[in-house]
C-alpha positions in Angstrom: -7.1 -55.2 6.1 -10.2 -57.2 5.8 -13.0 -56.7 8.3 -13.7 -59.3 10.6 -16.8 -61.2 10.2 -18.5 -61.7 13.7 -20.4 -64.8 13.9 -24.1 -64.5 14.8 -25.5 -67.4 14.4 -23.9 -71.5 15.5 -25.5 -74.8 15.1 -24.4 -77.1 18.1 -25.3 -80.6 19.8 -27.6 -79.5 22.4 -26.2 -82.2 24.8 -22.2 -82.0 23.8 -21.8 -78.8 23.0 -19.7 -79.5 20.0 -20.0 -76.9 17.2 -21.2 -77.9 13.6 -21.4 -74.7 11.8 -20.8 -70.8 12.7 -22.3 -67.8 10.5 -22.6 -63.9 10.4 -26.3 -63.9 8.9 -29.3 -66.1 8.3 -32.3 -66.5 5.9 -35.6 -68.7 5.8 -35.4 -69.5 9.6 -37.8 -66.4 10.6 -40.6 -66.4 8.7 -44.3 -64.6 8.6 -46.7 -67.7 9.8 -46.9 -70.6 12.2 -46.4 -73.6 10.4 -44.3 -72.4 7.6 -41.6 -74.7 6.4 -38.5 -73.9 6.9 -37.1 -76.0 4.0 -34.4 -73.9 3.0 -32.4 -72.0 5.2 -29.3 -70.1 4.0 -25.9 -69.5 6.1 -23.9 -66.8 5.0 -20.5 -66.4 5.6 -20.2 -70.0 6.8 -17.9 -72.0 8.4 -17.9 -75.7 9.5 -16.3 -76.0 12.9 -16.2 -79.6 13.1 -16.0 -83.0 11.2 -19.4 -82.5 10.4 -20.2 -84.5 6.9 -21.9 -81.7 4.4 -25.4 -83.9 2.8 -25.2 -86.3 6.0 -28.2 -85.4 8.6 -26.9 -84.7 12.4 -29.5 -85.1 15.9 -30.4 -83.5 18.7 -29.4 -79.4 17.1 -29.3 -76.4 18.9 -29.7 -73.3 16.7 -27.8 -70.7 18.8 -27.6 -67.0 18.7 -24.3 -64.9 19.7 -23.2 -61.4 20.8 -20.4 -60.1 19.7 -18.5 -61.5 22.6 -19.2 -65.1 21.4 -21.6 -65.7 23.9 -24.9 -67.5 23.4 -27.8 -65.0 23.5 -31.0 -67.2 22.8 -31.2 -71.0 21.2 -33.9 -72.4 19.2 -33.7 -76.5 19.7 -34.5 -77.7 16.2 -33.3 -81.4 16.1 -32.7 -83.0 13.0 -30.5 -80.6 10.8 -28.7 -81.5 7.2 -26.3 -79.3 5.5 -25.5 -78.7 2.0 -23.1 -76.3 0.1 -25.0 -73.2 -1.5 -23.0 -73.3 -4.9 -20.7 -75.7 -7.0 -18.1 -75.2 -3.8 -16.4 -78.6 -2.5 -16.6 -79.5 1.1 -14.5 -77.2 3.5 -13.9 -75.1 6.5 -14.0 -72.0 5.0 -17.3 -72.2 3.2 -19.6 -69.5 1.9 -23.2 -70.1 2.5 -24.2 -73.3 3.2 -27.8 -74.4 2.9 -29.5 -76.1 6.0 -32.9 -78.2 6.0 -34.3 -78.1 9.8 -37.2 -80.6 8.6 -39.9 -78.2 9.0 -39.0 -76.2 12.0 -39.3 -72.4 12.1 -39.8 -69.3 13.9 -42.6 -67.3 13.2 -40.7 -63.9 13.8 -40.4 -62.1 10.6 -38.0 -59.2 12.5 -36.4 -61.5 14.9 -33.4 -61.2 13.0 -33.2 -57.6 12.9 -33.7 -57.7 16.6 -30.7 -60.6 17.3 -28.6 -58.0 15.7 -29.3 -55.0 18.1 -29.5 -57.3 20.9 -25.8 -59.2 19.8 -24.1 -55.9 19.2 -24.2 -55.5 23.7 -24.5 -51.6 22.9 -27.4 -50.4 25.6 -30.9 -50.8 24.7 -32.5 -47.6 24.8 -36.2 -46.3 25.7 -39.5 -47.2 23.1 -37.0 -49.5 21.3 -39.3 -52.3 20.9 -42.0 -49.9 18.9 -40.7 -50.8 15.4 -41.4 -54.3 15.3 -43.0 -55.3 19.1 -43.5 -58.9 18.5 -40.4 -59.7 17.4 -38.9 -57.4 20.1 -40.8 -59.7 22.9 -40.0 -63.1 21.8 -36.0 -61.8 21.6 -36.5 -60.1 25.1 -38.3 -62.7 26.4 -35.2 -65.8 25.1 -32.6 -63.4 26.1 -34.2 -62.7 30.1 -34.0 -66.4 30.2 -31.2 -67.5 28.6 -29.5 -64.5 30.9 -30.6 -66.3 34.3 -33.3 -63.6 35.9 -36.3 -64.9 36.8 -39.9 -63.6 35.7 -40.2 -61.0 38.5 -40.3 -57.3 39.3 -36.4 -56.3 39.7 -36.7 -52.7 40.3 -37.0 -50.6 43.5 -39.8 -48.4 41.8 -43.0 -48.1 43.6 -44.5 -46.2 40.7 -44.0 -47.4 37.0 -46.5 -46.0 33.7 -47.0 -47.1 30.3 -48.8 -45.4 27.9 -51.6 -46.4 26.2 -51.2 -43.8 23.0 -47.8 -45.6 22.0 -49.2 -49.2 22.3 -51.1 -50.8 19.5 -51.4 -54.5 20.0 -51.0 -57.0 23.0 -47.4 -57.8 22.1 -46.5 -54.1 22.6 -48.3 -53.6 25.7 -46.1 -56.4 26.7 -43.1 -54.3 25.9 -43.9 -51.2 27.8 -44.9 -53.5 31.0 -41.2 -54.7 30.7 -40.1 -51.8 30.1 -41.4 -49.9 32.8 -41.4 -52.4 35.4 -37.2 -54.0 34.4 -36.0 -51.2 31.9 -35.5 -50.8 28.6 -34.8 -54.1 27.0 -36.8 -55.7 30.1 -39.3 -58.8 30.7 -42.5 -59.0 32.8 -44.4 -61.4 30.8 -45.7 -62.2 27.1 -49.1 -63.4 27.9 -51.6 -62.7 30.8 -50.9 -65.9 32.0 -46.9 -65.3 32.0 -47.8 -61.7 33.8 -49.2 -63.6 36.8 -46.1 -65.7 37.0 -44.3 -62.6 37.3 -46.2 -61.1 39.6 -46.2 -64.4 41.8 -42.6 -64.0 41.4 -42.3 -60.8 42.2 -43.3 -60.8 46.1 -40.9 -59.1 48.1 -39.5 -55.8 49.3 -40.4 -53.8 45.8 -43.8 -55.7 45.7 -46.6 -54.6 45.0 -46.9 -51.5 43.1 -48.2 -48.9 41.6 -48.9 -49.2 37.7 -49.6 -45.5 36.3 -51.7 -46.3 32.5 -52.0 -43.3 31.1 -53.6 -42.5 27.8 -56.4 -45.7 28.6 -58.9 -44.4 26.4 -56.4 -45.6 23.9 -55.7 -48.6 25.1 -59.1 -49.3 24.7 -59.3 -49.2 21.5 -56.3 -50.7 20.0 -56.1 -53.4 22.9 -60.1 -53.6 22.8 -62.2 -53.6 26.2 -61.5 -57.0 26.8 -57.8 -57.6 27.3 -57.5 -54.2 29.3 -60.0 -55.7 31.6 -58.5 -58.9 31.7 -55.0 -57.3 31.7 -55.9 -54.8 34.8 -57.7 -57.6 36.7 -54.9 -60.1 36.3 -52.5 -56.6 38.3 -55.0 -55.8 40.5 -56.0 -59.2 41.5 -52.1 -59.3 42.3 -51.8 -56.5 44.5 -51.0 -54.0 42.1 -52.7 -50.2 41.9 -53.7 -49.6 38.5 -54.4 -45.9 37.9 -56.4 -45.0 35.0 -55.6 -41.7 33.3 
């Protein structure tokens, strides 16, 4: 018996809902820079779910990411989308890979795709995860605690949380292991200083504030530089929170 192919990927109108394509994988979408092209994008193991015309352009897009449930994980609005056949194939249902043209729009998250994988597969995300490709681990984390319904705030009951500064080697990761400490593995507490003051506006209550243990700061310091640990630690402290240096 054949194995099922589970659809990770589904282009939809944003405002109908109706489905115009589903796939298992995706290529050209997640690229290295901002302001790449995506010209090109590749749909494997295709199917067209609707009356949608192949080589006829369709508005108002969702690019939509699914777990293995068939629930939407994350979308990416990308408008204007046209779709051709990858080969010599005629138009069908059961298609291939179909070739899409988004008109320019892309993500620039090389490993996002790895990441939509783990993340689809609803298998529990585990501790340090996010250190094999941070960014990408962030923006998925970050589309997912959205898309999810939680708000950007503290969830736990801890009064004590750490991250540590050895295992952290750029801003995106530092974002990481704040989510992860403060909401658990997989969690969100901001991608930018500015969204780590929303959360901690958000997070005033009964678990609020707390304390924040960074350990291993020395190292922080260097592979954060002085300036975003100060800015990082004043943006907590101006909030309520105790940072302790160790």
């Amino acid at each position: 018996m054949a194995k099922q192919v589970v659809p990770l990927y589904r282009l939809a109108n944003a405002e109908s809902g109706e489905v115009i394509l589903t796939a298992s994988a995706m290529t050209g979408f997640f690229v290295s820079h901002v302001g790449v092209p995506s010209e090109k994008i590749i749909f494997s193991s295709a199917s067209l779910d609707s009356s949608c015309a192949m080589g006829t352009p369709v508005d108002d897009i969702e690019l939509q990411v699914l777990d293995v449930r068939g629930e939407v994980l994350g979308s990416y609005y990308v408008g204007r989308v046209l779709l051709r056949a990858a080969d010599s194939c005629e138009e069908s249902k059961d298609l291939t890979n179909v070739v899409a043209s988004f008109y320019g729009y892309s993500s620039p998250y090389p490993h996002a795709n790895e990441v939509w994988q783990r993340w689809a597969s609803l298998e529990p995300v585990k501790l340090g995860e996010w250190h094999q490709w941070p960014t990408a681990w962030l923006h998925v984390a970050q589309k997912v605690w959205f898309r999810s319904g939680h708000s950007a705030k503290k969830y736990g009951s801890e009064t004590d949380v750490a991250i540590n500064g050895a295992e952290i080697y750029s801003e995106d990761g530092f974002f990481c292991a704040l989510g992860e400490s403060v909401n658990g593995p997989g969690g969100y507490y901001g991608a930018t200083l500015s969204g780590l003051a929303d959360c901690l506006s958000g997070s005033q209550g009964v678990n609020f504030p707390f304390r924040l243990h960074w350990k291993e700061i020395s190292s922080s310091k260097i592979s954060l530089g002085w300036e975003f640990v100060d800015h990082a630690s004043s943006v907590l402290t101006d909030a309520g929170v105790l940072v302790v240096f160790e």
